[in-house]
N, C-alpha and C positions, 0 to 999 in steps of 0.2 A: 528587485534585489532578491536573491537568492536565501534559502532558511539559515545558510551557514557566514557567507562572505557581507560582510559589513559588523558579524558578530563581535565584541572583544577577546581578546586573547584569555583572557581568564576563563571568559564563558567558553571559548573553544575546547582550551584546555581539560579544561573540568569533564565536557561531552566524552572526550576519547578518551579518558582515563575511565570513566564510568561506559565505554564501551556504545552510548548514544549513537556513537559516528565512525567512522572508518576513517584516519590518517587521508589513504586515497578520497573519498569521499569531499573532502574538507579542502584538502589543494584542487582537486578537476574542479570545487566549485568557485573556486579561487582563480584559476588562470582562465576560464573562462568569462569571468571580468574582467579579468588585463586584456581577453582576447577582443572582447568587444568598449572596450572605452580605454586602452592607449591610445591610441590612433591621435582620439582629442588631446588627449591629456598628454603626452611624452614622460613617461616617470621611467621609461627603462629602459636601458640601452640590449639587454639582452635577458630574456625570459629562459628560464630551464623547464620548460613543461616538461619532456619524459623522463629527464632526469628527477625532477626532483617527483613526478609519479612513483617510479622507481625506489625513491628514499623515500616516502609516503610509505608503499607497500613492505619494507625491509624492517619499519620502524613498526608496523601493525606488530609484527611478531618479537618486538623488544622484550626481554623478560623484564626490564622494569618500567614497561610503557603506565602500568598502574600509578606510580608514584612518579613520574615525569613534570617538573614544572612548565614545560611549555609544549605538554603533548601534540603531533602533528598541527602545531602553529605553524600557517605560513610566515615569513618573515622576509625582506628586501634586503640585500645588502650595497652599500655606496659603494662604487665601482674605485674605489681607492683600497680597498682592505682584499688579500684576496682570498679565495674563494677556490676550492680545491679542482683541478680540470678545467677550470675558466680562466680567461685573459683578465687583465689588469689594465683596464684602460687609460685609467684617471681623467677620463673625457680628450686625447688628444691623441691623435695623430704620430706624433713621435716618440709613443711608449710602443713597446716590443708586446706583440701580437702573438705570445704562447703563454701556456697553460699553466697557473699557476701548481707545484707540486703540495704544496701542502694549504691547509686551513689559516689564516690570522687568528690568533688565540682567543680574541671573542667570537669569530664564527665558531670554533670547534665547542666554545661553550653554550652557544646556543644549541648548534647539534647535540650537544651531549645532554643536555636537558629539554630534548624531542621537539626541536623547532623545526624545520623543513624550509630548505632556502629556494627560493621560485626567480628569484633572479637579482639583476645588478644594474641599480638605479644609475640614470643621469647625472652628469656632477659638470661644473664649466671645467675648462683644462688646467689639468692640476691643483683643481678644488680651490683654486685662488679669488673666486670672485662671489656676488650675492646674487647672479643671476646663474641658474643652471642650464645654460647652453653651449652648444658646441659642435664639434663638426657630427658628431652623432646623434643632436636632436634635442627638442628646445621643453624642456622641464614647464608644464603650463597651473597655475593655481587652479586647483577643480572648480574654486568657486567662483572664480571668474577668471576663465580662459584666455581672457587679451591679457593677463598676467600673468610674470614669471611667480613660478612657485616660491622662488627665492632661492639663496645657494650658501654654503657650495653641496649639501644636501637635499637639494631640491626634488631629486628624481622621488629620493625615499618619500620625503613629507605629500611628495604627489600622491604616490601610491596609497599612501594611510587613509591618508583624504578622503581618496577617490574610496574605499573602500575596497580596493582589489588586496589589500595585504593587510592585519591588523596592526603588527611592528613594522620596523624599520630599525637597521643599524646604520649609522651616521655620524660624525664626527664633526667636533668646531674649533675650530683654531683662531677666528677673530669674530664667532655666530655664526658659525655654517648651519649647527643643527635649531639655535634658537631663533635665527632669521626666519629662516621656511617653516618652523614651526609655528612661528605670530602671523605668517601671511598666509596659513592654512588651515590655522584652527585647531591646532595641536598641542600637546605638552613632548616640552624637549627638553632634556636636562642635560646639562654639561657638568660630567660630574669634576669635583675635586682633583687637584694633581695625585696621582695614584691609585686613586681611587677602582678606576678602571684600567687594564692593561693600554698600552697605547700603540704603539710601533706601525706611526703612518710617516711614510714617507722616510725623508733623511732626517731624522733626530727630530719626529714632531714639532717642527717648526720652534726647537728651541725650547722643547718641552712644554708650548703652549695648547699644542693641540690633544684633547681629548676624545674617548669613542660615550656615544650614550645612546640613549632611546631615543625613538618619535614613537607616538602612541596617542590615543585618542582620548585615553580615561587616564586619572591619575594610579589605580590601582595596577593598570597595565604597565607604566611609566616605573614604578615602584618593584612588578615584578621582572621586567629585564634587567631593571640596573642589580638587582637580587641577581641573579645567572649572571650576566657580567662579571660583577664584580666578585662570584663566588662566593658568596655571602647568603646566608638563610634569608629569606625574605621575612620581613619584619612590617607587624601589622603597627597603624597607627594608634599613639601611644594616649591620645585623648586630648583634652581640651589645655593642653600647657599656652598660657599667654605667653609673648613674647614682644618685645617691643620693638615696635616696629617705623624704619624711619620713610618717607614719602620722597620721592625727589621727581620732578615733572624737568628738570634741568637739562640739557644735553653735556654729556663729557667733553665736547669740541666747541671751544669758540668759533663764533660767525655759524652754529648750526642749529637749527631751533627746531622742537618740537610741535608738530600740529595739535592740533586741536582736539582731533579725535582719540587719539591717543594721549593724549594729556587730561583728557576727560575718565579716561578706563584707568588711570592710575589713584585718578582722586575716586573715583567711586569705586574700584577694590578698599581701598584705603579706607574706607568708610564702612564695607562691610567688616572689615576685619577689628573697626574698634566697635561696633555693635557688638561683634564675636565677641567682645573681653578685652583684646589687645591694647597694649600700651601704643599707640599709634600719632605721630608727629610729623609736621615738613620739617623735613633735615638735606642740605643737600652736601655729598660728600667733598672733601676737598680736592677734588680734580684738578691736579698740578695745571699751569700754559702749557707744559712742555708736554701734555699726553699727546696732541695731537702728530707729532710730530716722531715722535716715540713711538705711536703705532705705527704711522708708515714706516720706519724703519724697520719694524720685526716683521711686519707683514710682505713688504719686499723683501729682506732677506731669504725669508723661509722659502720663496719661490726662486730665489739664485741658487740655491742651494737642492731644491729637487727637482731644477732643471738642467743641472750642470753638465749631466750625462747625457744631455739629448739631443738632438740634431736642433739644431736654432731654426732652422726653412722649413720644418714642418712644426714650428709650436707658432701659435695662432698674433699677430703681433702684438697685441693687450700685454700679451703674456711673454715674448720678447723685452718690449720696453719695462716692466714690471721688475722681471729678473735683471736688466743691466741698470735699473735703477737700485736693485737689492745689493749686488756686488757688491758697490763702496760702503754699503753699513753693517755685512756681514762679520768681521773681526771686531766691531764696538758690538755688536748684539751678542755677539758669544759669552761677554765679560757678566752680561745678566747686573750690570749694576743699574741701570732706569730700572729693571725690575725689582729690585730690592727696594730700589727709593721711593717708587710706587707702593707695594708693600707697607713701609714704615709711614709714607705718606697718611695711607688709610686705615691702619689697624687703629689708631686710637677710634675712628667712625664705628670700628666694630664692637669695639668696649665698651663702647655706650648703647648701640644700637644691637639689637640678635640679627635683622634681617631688614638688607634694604629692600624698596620697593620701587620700580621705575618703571614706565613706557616699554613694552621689547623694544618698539619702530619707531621712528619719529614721522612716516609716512606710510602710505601702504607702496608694496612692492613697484618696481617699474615695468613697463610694460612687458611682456614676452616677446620677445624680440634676438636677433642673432647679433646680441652684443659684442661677441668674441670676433665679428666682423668691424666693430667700429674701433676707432683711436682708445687709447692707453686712456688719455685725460677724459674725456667723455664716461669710460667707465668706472674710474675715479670717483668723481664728483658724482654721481648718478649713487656709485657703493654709500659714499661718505653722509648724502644727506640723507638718505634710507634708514641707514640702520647705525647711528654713532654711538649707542647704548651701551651696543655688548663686549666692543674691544676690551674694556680695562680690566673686564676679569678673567682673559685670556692670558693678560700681562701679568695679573697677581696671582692666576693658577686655583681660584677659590671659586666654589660650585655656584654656577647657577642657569637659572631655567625661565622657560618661555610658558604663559598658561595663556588658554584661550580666556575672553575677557569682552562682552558686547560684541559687538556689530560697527563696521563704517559705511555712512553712506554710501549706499546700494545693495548694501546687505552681506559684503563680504567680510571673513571675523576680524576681529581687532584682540590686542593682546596684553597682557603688562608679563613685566620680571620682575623675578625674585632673586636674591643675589644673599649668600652669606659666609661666615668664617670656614677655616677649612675644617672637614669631618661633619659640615650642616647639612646634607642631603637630604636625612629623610627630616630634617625640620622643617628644609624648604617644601617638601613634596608633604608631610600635615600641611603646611600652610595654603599651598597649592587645593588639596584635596578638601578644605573648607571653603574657599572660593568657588570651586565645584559643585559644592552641594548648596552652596549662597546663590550662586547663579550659574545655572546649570549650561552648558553648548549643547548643539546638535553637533554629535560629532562626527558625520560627514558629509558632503556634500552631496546636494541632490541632481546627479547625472542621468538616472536614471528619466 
């Protein structure tokens, strides 16, 4: 590995503001990682080497490169958000293949606080599913390559991983960013409804979908959602106890949680009432009816950002998906499951500051060109994966994927943190003492 690429952002940062390193310097040693271990890995559908060389050397002569929070950072961004001069692909075939004219309001904030964008990660078609493949190339876990990185974020969580980029901008709408981030070792926060600008797709899925980080350290984690969100970066605030609820349960009837990740819940859980925490099983009261409630918002939201597009070139998964979304699209609009959901669980939260669960109820499925196989294959594959993270895409309240042990063979394992709305950075202290409780390697060794 190289003196700069695999470094964190913070440490990047700090180097080119104190003049250590050259903008250029810091990307050529950066895309020369992606140049020699994509191939393995699939995290990006299209690399900007000269361009973003180009905004390296433009950004050297910034008159406020000194005080820059995320000086010549390279950063990834998910092929749904665009990207100024670059296509928009959403991973499919029947998006229109010109140049987006302007920045998405969180790229131009990363720009604007000296990040350097190197290119535009893999996502499944129209970021609808938890495997990141597509007719443009199959998102692989770095730490173990017969596996999908996970989705619909995957290409970025690859890249972090892999070490070729220290951030990643990405987005979850039912765990896009917290899936790929528990099956690569990563911290992903999904922030809060508002919290962060949104504007993916037609009406973020209903206003479920958020943008956040992937990042490797919690401090990196904490400084992009800082620039994101436009907000000063705020240092952590100290040992505040919090009480904390445990749940090993799955959200989905007939869906159970393995082992190993049932095991990384109880033993955060543990560190954290060593830490002082008020720490208890508690499992929230997850209506019958969620199951059934997600697939409705999660098909709809894909009727809805496929409506424009040619049906013979979107991939069939993603055909039968959207003609399954149609008939729920005018009930999902009215947002009242979401409300009820909402009232359902707010008392959990009056009692509790922060839940604690499993990210995954498995590890990821194999890497493979899912977008080839049947609609229900992909279903049930999504469902018993990852049934963790939908519910607080439905109630719109922050939360995040930490790395957390190992699963046998040594690939990471993860838990979540989930809490009321405006809890970010309570989740990210909590996050960030888990951390320093037990520590990850934060990335994979391709080398």
């Amino acid at each position: 590995m190289s003196s700069w690429a695999g470094r964190t952002a913070t440490e990047i940062a700090a180097a080119v503001r104190e003049k250590r390193i050259t903008p250029r310097e810091v990307v050529a040693e950066h895309l020369a990682r992606i140049e020699r271990l994509d191939a393995r890995v699939g995290a990006f559908r299209l690399v900007r080497s000269e361009a973003a060389l180009a905004e390296a050397d433009a950004l050297a002569a910034h008159p406020d490169l000194a005080v820059l929070p995320l000086a010549g950072v390279p950063v990834a961004v998910k092929d749904n958000l665009p990207v100024r001069g670059e296509s928009c692909r959403q991973g499919s075939a029947a998006t229109p293949d010109s140049a987006a004219e302007e920045d998405h309001v969180t790229v131009a904030r990363l720009r604007a606080a000296g990040a350097v964008v190197v290119g535009l990660t893999n996502v499944p078609e129209l970021c609808v599913f938890g495997t990141s493949d597509s007719v443009y190339g199959i998102a692989r876990n770095p730490w173990d390559t017969s596996r999908t990185a996970g989705g619909s974020s995957g290409g970025g969580a690859a890249a972090v991983a892999a070490g070729m980029v220290p951030l990643a901008l990405g987005n979850d709408g039912m765990g896009s960013l917290r899936i790929p981030a528990a099956n690569c070792g990563l911290v992903g926060l999904k922030p809060g409804h508002g919290t962060v600008p949104a504007g993916i797709g037609h009406g973020d899925w209903f206003g479920m979908s958020e943008n956040g980080p992937l990042a490797t350290t919690v401090a990196d984690a904490r400084l992009m959602l800082a620039v994101l969100a436009d907000t000063e970066a705020v240092r952590p605030s100290g040992n505040l106890l919090r009480k904390v609820a445990v749940s090993v349960r799955s959200p989905l009837a007939g869906v159970t949680v393995g082992r190993p990740y049932a095991t990384a819940a109880r033993e955060a859980a543990a560190l954290l009432a060593g830490a002082g925490h008020q720490v208890r099983p508690a499992d929230p009261p997850y209506p019958l009816w969620l199951g059934t409630t997600t697939l409705a918002h999660w098909t709809a939201g894909t009727a809805v950002d496929a409506a424009d597009l040619d049906p013979r070139r979107l991939s069939r998964r993603t055909r039968v998906h959207a003609a399954v979304g149609r008939r729920f699209v005018a009930g999902v609009r009215t947002g009242a499951r979401r409300e009820q959901l909402r009232a359902r669980l707010t008392p959990f939260f009056e009692e509790h500051d922060v839940l604690l669960t499993p990210a995954l109820a498995r590890r990821g499925p194999a890497a493979a060109a899912w977008h080839e196989r049947g609609w229900l294959r992909n279903l049930l594959a999504n469902t018993n994966y990852s049934p963790l993270t939908p519910p607080w895409n439905l109630t719109g309240w922050p939360a995040m994927a930490v790395p957390f042990g190992a699963l046998p063979g040594g690939a990471p394992c993860a838990v979540q943190l989930v809490g009321r709305p405006g809890c970010e950075l309570e989740l990210l202290e909590l996050a960030g003492q888990l951390e320093e409780l037990r520590p990850w390697r934060r990335t994979a060794p391709l080398d």
